[in-house]
C-alpha positions, 0 to 999 in steps of 0.5 A: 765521130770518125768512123772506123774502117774493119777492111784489112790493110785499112788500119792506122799503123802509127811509127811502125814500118816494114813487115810484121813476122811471126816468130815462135821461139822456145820457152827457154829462148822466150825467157832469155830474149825477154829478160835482155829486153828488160835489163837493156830497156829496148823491145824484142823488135829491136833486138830480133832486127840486129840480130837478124842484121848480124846474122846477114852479115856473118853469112855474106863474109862466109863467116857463119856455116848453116845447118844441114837443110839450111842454104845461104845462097837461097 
């Protein structure tokens, strides 16, 4: 029998990569963020990445202006 380590960082990670992050959203985010998951068959991971890559690229061509508080030169 394999005997199973309960140290942190120790854990098998399969096909996941990268850091994970938590994120909490809105109810009405939550909602709408679940329900294009489903209809479009992909995970909320994926579709949190792309956005987040839209997101970095509108910011770096000056095409997206941040709220008050928010930097884009940080």
């Amino acid at each position: 029998m394999r005997r199973v380590s309960h140290q942190p960082g120790t854990a098998r990670r399969g096909k996941r990569t990268g850091i994970p992050l938590t994120v909490y959203l809105p109810e009405d985010q939550t909602a709408r963020l679940n329900e294009m998951c489903k209809l479009r068959h992909v995970t909320k991971a994926t579709v949190v990445r792309f956005a987040m890559d839209q997101l970095f690229v509108q910011l770096n061509n000056g095409q997206l202006e941040l709220p008050l508080g928010l930097s884009n030169t940080e």
